[in-house]
N, C-alpha and C positions, 0 to 999 in steps of 0.2 A: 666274753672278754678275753683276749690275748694276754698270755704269758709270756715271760723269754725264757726262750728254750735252750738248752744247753748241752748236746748228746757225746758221747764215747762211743761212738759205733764200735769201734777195735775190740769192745770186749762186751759190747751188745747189752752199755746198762746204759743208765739213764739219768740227768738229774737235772730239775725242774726245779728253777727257781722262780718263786707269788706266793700265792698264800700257803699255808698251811693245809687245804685241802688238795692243793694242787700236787705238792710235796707227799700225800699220802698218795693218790695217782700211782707217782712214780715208783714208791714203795713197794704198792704191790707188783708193780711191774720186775725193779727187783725181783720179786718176792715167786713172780712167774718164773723169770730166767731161770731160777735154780729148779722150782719144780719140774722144767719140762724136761730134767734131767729123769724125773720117773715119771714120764709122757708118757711110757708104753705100758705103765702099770696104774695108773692115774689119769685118765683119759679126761678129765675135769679141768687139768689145768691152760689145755686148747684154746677154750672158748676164753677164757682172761687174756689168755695171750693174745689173741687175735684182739679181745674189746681194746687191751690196752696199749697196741699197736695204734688201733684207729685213733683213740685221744690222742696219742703223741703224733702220728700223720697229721689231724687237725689243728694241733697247735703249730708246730713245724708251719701248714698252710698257712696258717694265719700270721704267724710271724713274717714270714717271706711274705708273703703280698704285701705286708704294712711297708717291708725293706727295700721291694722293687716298685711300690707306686712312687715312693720319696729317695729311688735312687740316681742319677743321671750318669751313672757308672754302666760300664758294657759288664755283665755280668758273666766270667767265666766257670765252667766245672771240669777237673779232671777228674775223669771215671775210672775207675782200674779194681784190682779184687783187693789192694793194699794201694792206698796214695798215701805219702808221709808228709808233713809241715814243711819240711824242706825241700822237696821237691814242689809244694804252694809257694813257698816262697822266692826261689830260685826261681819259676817262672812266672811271677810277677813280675819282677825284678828284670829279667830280660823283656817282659813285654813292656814295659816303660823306659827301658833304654831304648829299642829298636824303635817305641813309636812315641818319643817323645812332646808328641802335639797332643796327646792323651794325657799328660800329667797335672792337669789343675783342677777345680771345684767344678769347670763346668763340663768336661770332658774328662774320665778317667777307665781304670780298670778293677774290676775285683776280683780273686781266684779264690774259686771253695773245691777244697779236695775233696772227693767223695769215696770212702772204700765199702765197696759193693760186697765183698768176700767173696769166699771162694767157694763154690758148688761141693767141692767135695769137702769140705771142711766143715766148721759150727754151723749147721743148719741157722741157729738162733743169728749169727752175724751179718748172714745172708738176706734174713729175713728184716733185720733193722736197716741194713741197708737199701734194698727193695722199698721201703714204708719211707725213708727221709727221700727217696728221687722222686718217687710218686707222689708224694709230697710239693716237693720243688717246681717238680712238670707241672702238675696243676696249679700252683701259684703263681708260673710263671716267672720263678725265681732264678731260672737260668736261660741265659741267649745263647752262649756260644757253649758247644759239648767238646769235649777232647778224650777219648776213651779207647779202650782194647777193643778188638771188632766183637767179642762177645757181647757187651754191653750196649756197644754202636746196636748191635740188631736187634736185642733184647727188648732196649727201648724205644724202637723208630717206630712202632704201629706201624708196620709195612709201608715206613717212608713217611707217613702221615705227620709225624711229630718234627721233620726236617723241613728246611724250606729250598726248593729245587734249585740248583745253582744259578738255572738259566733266568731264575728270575731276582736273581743278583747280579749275577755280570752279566754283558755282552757276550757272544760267541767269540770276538776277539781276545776279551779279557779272560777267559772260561782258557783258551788256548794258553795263554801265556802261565797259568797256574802250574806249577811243577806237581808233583806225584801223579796217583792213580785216582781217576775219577770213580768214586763209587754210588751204584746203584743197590737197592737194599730186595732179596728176594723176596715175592708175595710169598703167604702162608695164607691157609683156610685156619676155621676156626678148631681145628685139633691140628694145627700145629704143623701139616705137614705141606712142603711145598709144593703149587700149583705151574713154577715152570716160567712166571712173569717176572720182569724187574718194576721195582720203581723209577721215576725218573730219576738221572743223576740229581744227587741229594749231597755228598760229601765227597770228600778227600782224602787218601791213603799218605800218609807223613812219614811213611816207613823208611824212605829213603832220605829224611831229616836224621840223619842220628843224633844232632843237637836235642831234637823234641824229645826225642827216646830218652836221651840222657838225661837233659835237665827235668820231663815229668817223671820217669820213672816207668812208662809204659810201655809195654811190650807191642808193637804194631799200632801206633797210634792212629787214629781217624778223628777228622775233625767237621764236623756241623754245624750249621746256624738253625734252631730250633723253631717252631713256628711261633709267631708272637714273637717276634723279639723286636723292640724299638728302636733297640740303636746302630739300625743294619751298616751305617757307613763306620763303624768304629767293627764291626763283625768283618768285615767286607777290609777293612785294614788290617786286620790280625789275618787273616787268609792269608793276604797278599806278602806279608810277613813270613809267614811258614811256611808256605808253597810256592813261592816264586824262587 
C-alpha cells in the first residue's frame, strides 16, 4: 500500500506522512542520519541506512507511478547539485507563457526540482538524492530532464535512459535546433571509457543564458527520457529552448 511521501532532500531527512508504522520508518531513518555521523566507528549503522533508503526509494516508486499513470501533464525535472523553488517555479512560469497551447486540464506542464548534491559535500545528501531519481527513473515519473552535464551522464546508462533525437525530429528539424548536439560516451562496467559515443541523445543549452538563469544551472543539457508519453509536448519545449 502507497503512502505520500513527503522528502527534504537539502538536509537529507525525511517525513512520511500514513500510518503510524510508516512514520516509525522514517524515524529511524532520522535516527540513521545522525549515526552515520559515527559510520567509521559504528560500522552497523550502513546496513539501516541502506534498508532505509530502499523503503523510501519504494514508496517514492510507488507514489510517482500512481502520479504519472493519472497524469496528462508533460512531466519536467531539473537536475542540479542545489535546485531552489524559485528557480521551479520561475521555469514553470516561463514554460506556460512561451507555450501557451499547454495551459489547460488536457494539455499541461509540471516541474519537479531535484538537488542531487554535491560529491564533495554531505555524503548522506548525495545519497538521498541518488535514491529519489532512481526512484523517479524507474517509475517513470519524469519525461523531459534539464540538468548539469554531470548528472546528464551520471544518469544516461550510456545513452540508454535518453530517447535519440533522430527519432524525434526529422534531419531538417534536428538542424534547425540551436546549441550543441550531445552524444553521451560508452563506459564499461568499471567505469572507464571504451572510445564510443552514443547516438545523439540531447542538447547543450549553454548558450541559452535565459535557461541558466531562470534554472539556476550551470551548463544545462536537456533530454527526453525513454518512456516518455507525451513526446509532442517534449518535442515543443526543445523547440522552445533551442531554437
Amino acid at each position: 500500500m502507497c503512502g505520500t511521501v513527503q522528502t527534504g532532500y537539502a538536509s537529507a531527512t525525511y517525513i512520511l506522512y500514513s500510518t503510524p508504522k510508516i512514520r516509525v520508518v522514517l524515524f529511524a531513518e532520522a535516527l540513521t542520519a545522525k549515526m552515520t555521523v559515527k559510520k567509521l566507528t559504528v560500522k552497523k549503522s550502513l546496513p539501516f541506512t541502506f534498508l532505509a533508503l530502499v523503503i523510501i526509494s519504494s514508496l517514492v516508486a510507488c507514489s510517482g507511478a500512481r502520479q504519472a499513470s493519472s497524469s496528462a501533464s508533460l512531466r519536467v525535472a531539473l537536475v542540479a547539485s542545489f535546485v531552489s523553488d524559485e528557480s521551479v517555479e520561475g521555469f514553470a512560469t516561463y514554460l506556460k507563457t512561451g507555450l501557451p497551447e499547454y495551459n489547460d486540464d488536457e494539455k499541461s506542464f509540471s516541474v519537479v526540482g531535484i538537488s542531487a548534491g554535491d560529491p564533495a559535500g554531505d555524503p548522506m545528501i548525495v545519497m538521498a538524492g541518488s535514491t529519489r531519481i532512481a526512484a523517479m527513473l524507474a517509475s517513470r515519473e519524469i519525461e523531459l530532464w534539464i540538468s548539469d552535464p554531470e548528472n546528464a551522464k551520471k544518469y544516461a546508462d550510456n545513452g540508454a535512459n535518453y530517447i535519440a533525437l533522430d527519432e524525434l525530429f526529422s534531419a531538417d528539424e534536428i538542424s534547425l535546433l540551436g546549441g550543441t548536439p550531445i552524444a553521451i560516451p560508452v563506459t564499461d562496467r568499471e567505469g572507464n571509457t571504451t572510445g564510443e559515443l552514443s547516438p545523439i541523445v540531447g542538447i547543450d543549452l549553454s548558450q541559452n543564458a535565459a535557461v541558466a538563469e531562470m534554472t539556476g544551472i550551470r551548463a544545462p543539457q536537456m533530454f527526453v527520457l525513454a518512456g516518455s508519453s507525451n513526446l509532442e509536448a517534449a518535442k515543443a519545449v526543445f523547440r522552445l529552448l533551442a531554437e
